[in-house]
mmCIF file of the N, C-alpha and C atoms, coordinates in Angstrom:
data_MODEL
# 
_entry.id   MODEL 
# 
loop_
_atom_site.group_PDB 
_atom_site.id 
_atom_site.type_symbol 
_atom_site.label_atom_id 
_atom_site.label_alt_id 
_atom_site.label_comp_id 
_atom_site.label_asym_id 
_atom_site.label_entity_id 
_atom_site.label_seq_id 
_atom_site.pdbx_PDB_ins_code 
_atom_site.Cartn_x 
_atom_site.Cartn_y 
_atom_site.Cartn_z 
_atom_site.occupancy 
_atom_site.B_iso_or_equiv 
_atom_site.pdbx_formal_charge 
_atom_site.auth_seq_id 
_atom_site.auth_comp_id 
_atom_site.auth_asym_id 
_atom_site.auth_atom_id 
_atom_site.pdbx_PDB_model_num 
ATOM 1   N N  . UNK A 1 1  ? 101.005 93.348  104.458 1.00 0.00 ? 1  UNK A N  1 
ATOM 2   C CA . UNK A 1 1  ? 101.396 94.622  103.896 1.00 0.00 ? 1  UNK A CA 1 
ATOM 3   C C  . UNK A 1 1  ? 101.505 95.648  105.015 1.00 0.00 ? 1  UNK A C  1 
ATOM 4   N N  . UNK A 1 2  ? 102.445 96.383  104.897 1.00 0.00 ? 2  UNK A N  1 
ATOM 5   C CA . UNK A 1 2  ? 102.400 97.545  105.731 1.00 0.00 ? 2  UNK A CA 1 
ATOM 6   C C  . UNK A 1 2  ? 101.041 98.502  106.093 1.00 0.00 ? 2  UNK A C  1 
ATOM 7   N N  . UNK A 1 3  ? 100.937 99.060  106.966 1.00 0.00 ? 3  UNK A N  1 
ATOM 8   C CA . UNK A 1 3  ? 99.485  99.601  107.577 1.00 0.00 ? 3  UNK A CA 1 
ATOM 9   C C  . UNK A 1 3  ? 99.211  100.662 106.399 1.00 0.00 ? 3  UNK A C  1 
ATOM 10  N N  . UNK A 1 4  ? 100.526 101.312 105.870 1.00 0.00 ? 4  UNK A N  1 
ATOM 11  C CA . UNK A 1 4  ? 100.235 102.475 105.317 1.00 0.00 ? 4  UNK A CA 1 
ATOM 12  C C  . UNK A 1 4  ? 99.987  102.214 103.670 1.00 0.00 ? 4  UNK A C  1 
ATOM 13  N N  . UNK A 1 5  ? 100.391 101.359 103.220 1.00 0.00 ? 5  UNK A N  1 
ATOM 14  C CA . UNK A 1 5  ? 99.828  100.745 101.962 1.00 0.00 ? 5  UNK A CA 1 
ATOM 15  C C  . UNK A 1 5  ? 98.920  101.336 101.743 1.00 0.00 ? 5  UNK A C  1 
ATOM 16  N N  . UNK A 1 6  ? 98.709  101.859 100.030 1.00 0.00 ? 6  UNK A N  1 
ATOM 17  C CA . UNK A 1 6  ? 97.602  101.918 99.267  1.00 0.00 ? 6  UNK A CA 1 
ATOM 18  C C  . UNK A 1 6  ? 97.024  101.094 98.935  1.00 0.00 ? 6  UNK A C  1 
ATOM 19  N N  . UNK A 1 7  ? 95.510  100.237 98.815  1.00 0.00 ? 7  UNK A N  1 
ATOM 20  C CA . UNK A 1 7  ? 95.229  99.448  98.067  1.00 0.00 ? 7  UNK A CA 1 
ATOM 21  C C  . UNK A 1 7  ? 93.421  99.615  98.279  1.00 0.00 ? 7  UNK A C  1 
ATOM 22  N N  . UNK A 1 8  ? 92.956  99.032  96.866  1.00 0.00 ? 8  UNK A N  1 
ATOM 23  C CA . UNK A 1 8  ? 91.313  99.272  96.674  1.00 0.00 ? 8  UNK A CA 1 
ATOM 24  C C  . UNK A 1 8  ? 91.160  97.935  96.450  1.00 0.00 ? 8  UNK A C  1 
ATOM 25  N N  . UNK A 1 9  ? 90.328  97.160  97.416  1.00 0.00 ? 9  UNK A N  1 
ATOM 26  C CA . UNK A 1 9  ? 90.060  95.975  97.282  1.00 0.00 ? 9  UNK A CA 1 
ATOM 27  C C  . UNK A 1 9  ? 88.116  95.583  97.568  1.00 0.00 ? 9  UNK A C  1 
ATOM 28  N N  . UNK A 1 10 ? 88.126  94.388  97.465  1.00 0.00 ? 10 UNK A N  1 
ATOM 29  C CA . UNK A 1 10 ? 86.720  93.849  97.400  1.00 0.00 ? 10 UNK A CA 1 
ATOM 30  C C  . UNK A 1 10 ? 86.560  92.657  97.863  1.00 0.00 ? 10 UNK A C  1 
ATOM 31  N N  . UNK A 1 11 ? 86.009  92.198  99.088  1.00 0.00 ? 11 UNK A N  1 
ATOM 32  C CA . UNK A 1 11 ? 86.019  91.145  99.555  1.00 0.00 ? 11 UNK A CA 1 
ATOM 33  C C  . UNK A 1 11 ? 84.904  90.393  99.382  1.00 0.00 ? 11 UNK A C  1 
ATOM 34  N N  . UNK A 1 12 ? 84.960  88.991  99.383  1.00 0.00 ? 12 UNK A N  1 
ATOM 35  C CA . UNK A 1 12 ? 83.231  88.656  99.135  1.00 0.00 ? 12 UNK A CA 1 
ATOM 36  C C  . UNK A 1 12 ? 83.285  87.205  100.096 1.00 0.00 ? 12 UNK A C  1 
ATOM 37  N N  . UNK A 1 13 ? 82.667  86.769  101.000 1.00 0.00 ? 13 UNK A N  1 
ATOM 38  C CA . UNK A 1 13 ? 82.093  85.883  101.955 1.00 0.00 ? 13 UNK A CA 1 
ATOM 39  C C  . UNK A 1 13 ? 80.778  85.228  102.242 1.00 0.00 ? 13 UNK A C  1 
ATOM 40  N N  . UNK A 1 14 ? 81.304  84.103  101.921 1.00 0.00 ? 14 UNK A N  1 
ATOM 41  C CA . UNK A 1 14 ? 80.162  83.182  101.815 1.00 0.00 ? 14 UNK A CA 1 
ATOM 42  C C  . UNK A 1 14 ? 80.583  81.995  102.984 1.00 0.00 ? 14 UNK A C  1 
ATOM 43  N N  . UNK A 1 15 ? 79.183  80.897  102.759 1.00 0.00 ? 15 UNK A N  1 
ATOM 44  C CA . UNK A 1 15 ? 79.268  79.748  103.940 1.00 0.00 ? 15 UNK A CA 1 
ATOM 45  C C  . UNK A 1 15 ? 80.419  79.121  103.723 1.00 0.00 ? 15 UNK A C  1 
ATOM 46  N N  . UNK A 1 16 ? 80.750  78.917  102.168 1.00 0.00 ? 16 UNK A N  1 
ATOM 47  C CA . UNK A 1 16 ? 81.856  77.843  102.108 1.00 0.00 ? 16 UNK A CA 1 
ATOM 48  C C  . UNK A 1 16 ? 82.923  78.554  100.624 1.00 0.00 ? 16 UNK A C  1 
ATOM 49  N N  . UNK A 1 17 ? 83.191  79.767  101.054 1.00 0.00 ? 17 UNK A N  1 
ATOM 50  C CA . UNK A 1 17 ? 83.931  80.412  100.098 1.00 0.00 ? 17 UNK A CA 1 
ATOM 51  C C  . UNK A 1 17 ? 84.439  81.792  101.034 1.00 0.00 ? 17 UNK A C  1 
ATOM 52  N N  . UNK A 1 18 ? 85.847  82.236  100.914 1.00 0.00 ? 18 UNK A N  1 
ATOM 53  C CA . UNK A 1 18 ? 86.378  83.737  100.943 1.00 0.00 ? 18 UNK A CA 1 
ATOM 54  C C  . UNK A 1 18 ? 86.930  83.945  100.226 1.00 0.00 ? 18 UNK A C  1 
ATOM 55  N N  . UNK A 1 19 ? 86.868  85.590  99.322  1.00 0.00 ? 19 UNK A N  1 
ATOM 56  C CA . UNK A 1 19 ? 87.523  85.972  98.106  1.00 0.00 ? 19 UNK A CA 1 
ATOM 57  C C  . UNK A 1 19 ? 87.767  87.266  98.539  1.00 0.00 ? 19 UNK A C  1 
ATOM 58  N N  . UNK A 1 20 ? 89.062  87.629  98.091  1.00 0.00 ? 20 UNK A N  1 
ATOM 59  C CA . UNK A 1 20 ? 89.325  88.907  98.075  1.00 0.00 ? 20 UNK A CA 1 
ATOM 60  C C  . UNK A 1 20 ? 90.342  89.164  96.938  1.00 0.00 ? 20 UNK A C  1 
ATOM 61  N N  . UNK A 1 21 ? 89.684  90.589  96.475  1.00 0.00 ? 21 UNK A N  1 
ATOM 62  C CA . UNK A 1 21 ? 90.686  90.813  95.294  1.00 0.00 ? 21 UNK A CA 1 
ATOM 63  C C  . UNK A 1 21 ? 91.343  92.817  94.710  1.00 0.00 ? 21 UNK A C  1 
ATOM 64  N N  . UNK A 1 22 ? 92.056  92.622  95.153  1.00 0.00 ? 22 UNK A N  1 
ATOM 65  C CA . UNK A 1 22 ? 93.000  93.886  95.291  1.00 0.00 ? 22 UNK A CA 1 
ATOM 66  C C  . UNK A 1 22 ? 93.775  94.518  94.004  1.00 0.00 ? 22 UNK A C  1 
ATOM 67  N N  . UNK A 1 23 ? 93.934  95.755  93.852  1.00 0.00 ? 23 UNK A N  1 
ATOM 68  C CA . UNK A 1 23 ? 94.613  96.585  93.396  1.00 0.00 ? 23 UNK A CA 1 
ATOM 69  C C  . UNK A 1 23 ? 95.391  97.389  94.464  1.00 0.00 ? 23 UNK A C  1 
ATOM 70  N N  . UNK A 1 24 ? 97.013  97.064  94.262  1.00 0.00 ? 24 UNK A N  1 
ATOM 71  C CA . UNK A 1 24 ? 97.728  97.308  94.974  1.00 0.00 ? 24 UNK A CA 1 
ATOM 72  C C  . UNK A 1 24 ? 98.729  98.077  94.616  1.00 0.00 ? 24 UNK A C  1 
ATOM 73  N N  . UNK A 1 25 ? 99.450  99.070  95.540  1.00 0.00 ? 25 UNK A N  1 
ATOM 74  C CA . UNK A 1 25 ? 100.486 100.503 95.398  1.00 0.00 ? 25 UNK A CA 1 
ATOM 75  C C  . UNK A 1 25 ? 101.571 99.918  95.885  1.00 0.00 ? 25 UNK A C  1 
ATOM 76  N N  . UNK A 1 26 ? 102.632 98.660  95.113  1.00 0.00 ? 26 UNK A N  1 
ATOM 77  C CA . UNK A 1 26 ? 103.220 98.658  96.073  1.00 0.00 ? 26 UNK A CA 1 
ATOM 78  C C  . UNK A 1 26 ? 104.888 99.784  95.839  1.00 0.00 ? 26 UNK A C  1 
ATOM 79  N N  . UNK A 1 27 ? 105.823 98.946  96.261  1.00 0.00 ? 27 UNK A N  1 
ATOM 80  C CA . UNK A 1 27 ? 107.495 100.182 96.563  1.00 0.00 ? 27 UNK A CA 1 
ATOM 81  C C  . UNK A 1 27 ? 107.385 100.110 95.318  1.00 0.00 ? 27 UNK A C  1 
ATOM 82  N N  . UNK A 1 28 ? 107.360 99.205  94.468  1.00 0.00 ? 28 UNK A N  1 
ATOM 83  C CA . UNK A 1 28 ? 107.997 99.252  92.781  1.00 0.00 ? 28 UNK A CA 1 
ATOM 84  C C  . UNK A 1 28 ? 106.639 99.454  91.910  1.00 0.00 ? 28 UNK A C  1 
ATOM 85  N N  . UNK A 1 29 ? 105.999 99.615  92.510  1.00 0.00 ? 29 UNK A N  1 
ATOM 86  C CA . UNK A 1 29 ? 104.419 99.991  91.421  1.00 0.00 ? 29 UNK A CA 1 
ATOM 87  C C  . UNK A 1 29 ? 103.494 98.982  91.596  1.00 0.00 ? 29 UNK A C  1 
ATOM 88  N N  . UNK A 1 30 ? 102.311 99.660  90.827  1.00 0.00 ? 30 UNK A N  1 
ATOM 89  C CA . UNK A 1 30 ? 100.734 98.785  91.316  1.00 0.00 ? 30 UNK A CA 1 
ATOM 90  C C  . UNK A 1 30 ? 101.137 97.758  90.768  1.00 0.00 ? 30 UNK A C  1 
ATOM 91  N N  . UNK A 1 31 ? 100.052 96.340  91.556  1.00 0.00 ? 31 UNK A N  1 
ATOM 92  C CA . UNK A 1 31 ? 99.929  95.361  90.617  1.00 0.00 ? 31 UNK A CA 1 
ATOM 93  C C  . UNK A 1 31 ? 98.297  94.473  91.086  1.00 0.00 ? 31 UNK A C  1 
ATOM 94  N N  . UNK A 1 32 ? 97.682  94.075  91.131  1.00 0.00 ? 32 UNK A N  1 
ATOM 95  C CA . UNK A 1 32 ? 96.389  93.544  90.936  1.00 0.00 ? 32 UNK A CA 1 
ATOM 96  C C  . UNK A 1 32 ? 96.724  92.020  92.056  1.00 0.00 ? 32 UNK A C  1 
ATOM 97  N N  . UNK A 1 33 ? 95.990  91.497  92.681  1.00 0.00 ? 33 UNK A N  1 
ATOM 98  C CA . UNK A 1 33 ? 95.667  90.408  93.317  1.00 0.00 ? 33 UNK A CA 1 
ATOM 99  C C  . UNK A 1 33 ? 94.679  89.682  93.574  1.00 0.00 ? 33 UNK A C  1 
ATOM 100 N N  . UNK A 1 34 ? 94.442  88.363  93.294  1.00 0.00 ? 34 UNK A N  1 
ATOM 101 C CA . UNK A 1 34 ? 93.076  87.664  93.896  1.00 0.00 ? 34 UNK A CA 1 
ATOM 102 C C  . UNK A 1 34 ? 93.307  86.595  94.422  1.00 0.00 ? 34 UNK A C  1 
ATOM 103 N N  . UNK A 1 35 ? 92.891  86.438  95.095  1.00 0.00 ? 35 UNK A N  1 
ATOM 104 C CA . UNK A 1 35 ? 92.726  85.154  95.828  1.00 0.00 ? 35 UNK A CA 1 
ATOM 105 C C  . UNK A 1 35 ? 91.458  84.692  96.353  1.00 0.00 ? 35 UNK A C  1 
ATOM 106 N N  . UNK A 1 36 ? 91.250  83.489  95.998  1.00 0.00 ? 36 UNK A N  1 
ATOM 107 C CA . UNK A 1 36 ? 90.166  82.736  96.516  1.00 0.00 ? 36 UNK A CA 1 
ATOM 108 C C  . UNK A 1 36 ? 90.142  81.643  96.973  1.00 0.00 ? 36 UNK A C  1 
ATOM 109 N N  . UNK A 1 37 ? 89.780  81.632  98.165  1.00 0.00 ? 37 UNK A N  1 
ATOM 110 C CA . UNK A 1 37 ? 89.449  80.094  99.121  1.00 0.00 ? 37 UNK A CA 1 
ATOM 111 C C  . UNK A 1 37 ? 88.152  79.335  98.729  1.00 0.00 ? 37 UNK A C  1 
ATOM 112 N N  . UNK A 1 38 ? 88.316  78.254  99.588  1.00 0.00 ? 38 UNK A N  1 
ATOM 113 C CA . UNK A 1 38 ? 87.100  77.122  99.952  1.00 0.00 ? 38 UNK A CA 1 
ATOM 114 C C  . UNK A 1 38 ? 86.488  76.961  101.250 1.00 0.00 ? 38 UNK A C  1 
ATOM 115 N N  . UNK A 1 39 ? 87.220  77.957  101.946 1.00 0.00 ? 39 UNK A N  1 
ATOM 116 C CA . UNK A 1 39 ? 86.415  77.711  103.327 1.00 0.00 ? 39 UNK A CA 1 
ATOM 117 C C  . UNK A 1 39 ? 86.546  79.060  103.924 1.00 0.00 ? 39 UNK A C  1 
ATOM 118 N N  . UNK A 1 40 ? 85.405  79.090  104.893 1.00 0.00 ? 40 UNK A N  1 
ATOM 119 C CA . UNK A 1 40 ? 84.485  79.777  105.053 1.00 0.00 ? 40 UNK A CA 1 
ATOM 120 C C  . UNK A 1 40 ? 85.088  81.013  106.283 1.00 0.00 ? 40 UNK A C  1 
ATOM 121 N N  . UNK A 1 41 ? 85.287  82.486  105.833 1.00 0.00 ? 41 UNK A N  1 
ATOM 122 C CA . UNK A 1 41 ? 85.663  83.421  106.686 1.00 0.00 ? 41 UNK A CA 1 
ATOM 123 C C  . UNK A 1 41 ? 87.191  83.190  106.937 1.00 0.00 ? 41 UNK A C  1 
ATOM 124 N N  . UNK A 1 42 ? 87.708  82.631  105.802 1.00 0.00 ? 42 UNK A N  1 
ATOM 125 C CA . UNK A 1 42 ? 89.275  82.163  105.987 1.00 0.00 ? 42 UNK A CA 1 
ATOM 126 C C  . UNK A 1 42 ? 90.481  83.101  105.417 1.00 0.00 ? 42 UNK A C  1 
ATOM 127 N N  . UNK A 1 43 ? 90.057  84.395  106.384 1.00 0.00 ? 43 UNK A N  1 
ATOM 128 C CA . UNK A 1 43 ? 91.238  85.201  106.172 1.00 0.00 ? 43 UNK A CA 1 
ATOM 129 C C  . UNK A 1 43 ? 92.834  85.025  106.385 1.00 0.00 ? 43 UNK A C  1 
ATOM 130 N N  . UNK A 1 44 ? 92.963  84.317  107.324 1.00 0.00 ? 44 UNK A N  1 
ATOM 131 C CA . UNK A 1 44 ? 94.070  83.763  107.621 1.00 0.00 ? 44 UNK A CA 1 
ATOM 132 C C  . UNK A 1 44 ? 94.899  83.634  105.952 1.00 0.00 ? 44 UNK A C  1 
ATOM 133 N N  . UNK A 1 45 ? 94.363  83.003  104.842 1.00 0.00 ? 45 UNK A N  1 
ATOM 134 C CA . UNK A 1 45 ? 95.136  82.118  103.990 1.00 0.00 ? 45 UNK A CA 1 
ATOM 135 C C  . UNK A 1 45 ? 95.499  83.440  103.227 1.00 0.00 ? 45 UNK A C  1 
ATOM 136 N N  . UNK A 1 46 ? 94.284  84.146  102.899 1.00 0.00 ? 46 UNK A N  1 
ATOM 137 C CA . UNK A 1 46 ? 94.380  85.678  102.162 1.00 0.00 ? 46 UNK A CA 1 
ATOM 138 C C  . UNK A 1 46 ? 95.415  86.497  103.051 1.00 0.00 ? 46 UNK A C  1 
ATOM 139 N N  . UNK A 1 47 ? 95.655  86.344  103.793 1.00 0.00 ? 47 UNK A N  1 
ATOM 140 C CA . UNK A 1 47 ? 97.062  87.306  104.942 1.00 0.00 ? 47 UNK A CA 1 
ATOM 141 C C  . UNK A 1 47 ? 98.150  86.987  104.062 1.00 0.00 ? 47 UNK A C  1 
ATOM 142 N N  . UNK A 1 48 ? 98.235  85.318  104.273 1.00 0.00 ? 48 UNK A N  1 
ATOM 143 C CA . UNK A 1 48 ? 99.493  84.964  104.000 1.00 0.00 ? 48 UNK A CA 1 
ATOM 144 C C  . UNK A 1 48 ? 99.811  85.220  102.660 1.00 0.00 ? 48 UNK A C  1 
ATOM 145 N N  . UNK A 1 49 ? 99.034  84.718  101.584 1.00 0.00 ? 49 UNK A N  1 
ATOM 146 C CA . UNK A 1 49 ? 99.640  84.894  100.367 1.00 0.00 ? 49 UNK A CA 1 
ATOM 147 C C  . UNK A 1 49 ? 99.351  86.398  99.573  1.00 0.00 ? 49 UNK A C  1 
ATOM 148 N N  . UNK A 1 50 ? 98.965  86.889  100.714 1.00 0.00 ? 50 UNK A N  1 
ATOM 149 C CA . UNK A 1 50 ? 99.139  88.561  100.184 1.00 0.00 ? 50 UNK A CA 1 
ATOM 150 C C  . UNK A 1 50 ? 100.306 89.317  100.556 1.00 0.00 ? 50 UNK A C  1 
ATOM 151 N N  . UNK A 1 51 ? 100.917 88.225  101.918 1.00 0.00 ? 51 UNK A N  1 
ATOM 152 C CA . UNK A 1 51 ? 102.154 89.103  102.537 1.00 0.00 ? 51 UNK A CA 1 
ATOM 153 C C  . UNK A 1 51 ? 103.197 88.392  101.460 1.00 0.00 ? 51 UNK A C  1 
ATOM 154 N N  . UNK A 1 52 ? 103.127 87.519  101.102 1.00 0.00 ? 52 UNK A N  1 
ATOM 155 C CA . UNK A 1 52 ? 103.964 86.793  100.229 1.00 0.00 ? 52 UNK A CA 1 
ATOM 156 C C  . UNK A 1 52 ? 104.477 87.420  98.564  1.00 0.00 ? 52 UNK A C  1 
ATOM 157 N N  . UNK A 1 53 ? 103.203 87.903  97.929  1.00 0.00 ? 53 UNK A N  1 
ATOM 158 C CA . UNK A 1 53 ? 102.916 88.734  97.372  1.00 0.00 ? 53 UNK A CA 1 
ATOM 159 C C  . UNK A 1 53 ? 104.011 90.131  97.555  1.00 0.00 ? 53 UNK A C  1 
ATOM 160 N N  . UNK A 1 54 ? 103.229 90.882  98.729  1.00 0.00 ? 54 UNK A N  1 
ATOM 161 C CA . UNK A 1 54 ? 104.118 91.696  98.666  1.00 0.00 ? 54 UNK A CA 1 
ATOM 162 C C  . UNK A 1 54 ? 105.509 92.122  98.880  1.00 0.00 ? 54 UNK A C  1 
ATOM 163 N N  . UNK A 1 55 ? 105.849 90.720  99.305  1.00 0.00 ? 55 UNK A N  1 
ATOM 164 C CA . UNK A 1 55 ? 107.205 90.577  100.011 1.00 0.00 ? 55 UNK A CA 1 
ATOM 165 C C  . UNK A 1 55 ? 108.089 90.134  98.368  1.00 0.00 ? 55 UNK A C  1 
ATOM 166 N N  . UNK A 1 56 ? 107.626 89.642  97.551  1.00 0.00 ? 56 UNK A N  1 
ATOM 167 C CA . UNK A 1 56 ? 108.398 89.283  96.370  1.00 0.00 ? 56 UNK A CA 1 
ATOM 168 C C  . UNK A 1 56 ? 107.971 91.069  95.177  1.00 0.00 ? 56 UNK A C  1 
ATOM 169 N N  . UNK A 1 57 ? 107.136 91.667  95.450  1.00 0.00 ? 57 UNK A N  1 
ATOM 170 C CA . UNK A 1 57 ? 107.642 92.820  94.214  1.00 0.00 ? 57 UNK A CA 1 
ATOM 171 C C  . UNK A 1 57 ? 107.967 93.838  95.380  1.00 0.00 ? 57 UNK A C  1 
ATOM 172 N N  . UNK A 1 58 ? 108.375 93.898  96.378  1.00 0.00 ? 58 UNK A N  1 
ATOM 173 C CA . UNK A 1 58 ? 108.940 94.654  97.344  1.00 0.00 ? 58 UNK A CA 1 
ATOM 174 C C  . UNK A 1 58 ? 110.158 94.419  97.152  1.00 0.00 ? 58 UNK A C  1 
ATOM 175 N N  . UNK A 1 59 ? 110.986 92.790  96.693  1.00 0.00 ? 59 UNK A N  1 
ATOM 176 C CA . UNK A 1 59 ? 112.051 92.520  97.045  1.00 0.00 ? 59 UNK A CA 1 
ATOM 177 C C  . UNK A 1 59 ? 113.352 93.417  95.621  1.00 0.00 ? 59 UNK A C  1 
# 
């Protein structure tokens, strides 16, 4: 997402879990996100399918 994005989110990290879950401002209006992994401090996966995310109600 762009730097300047609105969004109120909540992350939660564990040994063998990353979750993060968002309320998001995007060009065409809010919409809600979660995502949750299986492994551990794995922001990487939450990047991607958040840029993915915003790249389809952006489009």
């Amino acid at each position: 997402m762009p730097s300047d994005a609105t969004v109120a989110h909540k992350t939660g990290s564990y040994s063998d879990a990353t979750h993060d879950v968002a309320l998001v401002w995007g060009p065409k209006g809010p919409y809600i996100i979660a995502v949750l992994t299986d492994r551990s401090y794995e922001w990487d996966a939450i990047r991607e399918v958040s840029r993915a995310v915003w790249d389809y109600f952006a489009a």
